[in-house]
C-alpha positions in Angstrom: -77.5 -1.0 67.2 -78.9 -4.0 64.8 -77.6 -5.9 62.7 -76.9 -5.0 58.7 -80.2 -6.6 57.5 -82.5 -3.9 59.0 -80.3 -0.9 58.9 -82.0 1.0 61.8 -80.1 2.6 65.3 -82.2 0.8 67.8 -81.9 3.4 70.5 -84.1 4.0 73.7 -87.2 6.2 73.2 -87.2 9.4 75.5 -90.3 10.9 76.5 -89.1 14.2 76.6 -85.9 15.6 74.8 -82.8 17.8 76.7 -83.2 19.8 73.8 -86.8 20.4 74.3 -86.5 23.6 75.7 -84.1 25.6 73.2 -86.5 24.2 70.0 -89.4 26.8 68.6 -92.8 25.8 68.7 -92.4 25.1 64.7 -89.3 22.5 65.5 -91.3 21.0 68.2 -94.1 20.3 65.3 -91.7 19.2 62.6 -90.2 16.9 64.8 -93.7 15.2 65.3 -94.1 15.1 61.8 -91.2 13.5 60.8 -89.9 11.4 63.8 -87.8 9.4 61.2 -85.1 10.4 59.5 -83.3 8.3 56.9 -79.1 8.6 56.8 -77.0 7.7 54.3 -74.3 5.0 55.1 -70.8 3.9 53.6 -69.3 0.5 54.5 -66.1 2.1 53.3 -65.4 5.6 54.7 -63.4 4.7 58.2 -63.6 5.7 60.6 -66.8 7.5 59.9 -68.6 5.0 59.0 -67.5 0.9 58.1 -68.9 -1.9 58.6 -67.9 -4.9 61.3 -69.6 -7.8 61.4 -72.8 -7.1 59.7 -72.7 -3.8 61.8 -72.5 0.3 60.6 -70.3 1.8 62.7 -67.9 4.5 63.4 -67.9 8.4 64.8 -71.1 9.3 62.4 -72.6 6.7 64.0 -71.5 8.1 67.8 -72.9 11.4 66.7 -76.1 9.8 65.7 -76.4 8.4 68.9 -76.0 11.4 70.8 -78.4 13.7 68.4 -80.8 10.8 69.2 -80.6 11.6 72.6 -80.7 15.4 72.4 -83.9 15.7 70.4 -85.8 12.7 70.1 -85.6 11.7 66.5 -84.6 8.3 65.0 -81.9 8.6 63.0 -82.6 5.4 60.5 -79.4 4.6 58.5 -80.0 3.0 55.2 -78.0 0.2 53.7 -74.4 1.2 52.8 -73.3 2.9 49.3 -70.6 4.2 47.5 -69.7 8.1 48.2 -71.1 9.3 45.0 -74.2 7.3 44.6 -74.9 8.7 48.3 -74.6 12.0 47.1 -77.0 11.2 44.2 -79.6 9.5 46.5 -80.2 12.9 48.8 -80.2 15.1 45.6 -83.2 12.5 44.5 -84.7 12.6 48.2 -84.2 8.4 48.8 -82.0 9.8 51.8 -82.6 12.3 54.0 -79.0 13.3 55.5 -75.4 12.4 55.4 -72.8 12.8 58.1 -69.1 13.9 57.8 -69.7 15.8 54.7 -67.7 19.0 53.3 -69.6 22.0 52.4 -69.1 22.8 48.9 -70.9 25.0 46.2 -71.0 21.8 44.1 -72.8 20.2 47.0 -74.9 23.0 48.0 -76.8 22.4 44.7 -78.0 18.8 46.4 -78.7 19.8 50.0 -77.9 22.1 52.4 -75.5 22.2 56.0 -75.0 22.3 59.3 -72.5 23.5 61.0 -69.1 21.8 61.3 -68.6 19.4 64.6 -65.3 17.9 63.6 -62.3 19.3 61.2 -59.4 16.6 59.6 -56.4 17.8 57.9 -56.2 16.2 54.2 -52.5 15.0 53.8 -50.3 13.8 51.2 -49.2 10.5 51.0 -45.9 8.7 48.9 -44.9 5.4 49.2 -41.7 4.7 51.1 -38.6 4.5 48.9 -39.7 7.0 46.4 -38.9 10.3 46.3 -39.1 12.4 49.8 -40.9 15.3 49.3 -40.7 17.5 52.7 -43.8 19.1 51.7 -46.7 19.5 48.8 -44.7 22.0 47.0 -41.7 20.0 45.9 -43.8 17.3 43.7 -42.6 17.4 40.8 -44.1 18.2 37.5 -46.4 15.7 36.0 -46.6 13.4 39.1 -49.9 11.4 39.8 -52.0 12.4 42.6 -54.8 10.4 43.2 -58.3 11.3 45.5 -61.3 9.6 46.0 -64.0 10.4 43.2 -66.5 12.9 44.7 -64.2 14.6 47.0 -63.7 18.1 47.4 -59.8 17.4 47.5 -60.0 17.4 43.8 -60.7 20.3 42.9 -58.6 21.8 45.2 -55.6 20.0 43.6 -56.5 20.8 40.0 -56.4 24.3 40.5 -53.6 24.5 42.9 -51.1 22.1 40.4 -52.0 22.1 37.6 -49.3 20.6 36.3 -50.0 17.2 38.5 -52.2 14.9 36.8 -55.3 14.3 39.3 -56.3 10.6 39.0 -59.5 9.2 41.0 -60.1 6.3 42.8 -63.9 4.9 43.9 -62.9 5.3 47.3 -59.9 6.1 50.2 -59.4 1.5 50.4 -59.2 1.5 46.2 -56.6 5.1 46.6 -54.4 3.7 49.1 -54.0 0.5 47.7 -53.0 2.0 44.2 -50.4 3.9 46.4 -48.9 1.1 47.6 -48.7 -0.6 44.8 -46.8 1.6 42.5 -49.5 2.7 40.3 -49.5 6.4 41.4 -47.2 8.5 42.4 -48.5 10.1 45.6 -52.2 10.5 46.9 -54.3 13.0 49.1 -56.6 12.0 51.3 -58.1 13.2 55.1 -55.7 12.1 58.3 -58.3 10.2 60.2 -59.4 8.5 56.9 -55.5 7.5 55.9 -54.8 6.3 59.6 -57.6 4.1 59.9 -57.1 2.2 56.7 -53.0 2.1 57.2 -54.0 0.1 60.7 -57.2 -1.9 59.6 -55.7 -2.8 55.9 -51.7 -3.4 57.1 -50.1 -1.2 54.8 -46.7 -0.2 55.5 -44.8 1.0 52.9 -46.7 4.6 53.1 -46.2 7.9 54.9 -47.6 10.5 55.7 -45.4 13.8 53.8 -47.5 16.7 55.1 -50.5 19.2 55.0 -51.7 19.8 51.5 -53.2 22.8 52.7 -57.1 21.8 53.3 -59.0 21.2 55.7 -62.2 19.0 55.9 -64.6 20.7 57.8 -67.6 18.0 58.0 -70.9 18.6 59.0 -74.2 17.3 58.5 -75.5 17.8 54.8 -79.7 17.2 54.8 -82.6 17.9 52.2 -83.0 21.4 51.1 -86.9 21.0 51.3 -86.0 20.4 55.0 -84.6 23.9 56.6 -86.3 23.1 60.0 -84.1 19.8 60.1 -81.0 21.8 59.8 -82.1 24.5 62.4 -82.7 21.4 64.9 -79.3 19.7 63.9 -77.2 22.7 64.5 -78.7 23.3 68.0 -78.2 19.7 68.5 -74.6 20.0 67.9 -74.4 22.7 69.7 -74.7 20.8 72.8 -72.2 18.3 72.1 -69.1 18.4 73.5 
């Protein structure tokens, strides 16, 4: 990989793919016709994608690697943004795919997806000292609960308690810190998400309460003038183990 000024995966060129053989005649051309893709980065979304010394990297960035390797394109990954204006950047075609995303109808109205390669739990958090909830159910009426703006989680929470206030936060650093600090009452957010930022940003003084009940179910979301791309990504994934 290069450094954060060019934004590009400097991986090896491969003269032939391993996924060469499984593609149609139609993939094979698209491919040639579009041997660069452009990906959508966050510097905040650990430990999918962060950013460590002037680097992009985390497990989107592993996956790009090995769909690199499996069918030849270059996966070029554009300077980071914020969740939302990602979103907004592939609905106005400025990117051309985003890893680690949740399906939704919302989202289906700005690209399309593959398949799901990786699934994480969304939990809910308190701060240690307050109340101890054993699970979701026993917040209590008119308690905070605060998600990232964008996420899915939201909606989910808005229709399942009602009664909870849903408060939003730019992103999962901004939500956890708010936790900590005392100015929310609890907060949702994925397990791989909350246990990166607990170790990278120090916080102590919040747990983990339990399953909300949701899932995150990421896959790849890419341009819906771009159905080839998607056919080629999910027999990518496929193959990875």
């Amino acid at each position: 990989m290069v450094g954060i000024a060019s934004w590009a995966l400097a991986l090896p060129a491969l003269a032939a793919s391993p996924l060469a053989p499984a593609l149609s005649d139609e993939e094979h051309a698209w491919i040639a016709q579009h041997p660069v893709v452009r990906v959508a980065t966050s510097a905040d979304y650990g430990p999918f994608t962060f950013v460590e010394n002037g680097v992009v990297r985390g497990m989107s960035i592993d996956y790009l690697e090995r769909l690199h390797q499996l069918t030849g394109i270059e996966f070029k990954t554009e300077e980071p943004a914020s969740f939302q204006a990602n979103l907004q950047r592939i609905g106005r075609g400025e990117v051309d795919l985003m890893m680690s995303l949740r399906d939704s109808p919302e989202r289906r109205q700005l690209m399309s997806f593959t398949r799901s390669y990786v699934s994480v739990p969304a939990v809910l958090l308190r701060r240690r000292g307050a109340a101890q909830s054993a699970a979701l159910e026993e917040l209590r009426a008119g308690e905070t609960v605060a998600v990232s703006a964008g996420y899915a989680v939201a909606a989910f929470m808005g229709e399942r308690y009602p009664e909870n206030p849903v408060i939003t936060r730019p992103n999962d650093r901004a939500l956890l810190l708010a936790l900590a600090s005392g100015e929310v009452d609890a907060a949702v957010m994925d397990l791989a998400g909350v246990t990166y930022l607990m170790r990278t940003l120090g916080i102590g003084n919040v747990h983990i309460v339990g399953d909300v009940g949701l899932s995150y179910d990421l896959g790849i979301g890419y341009r819906r003038d771009w159905p080839v791309l998607g056919r080629i990504l999910d027999k990518a994934l496929a193959r990875v183990d």
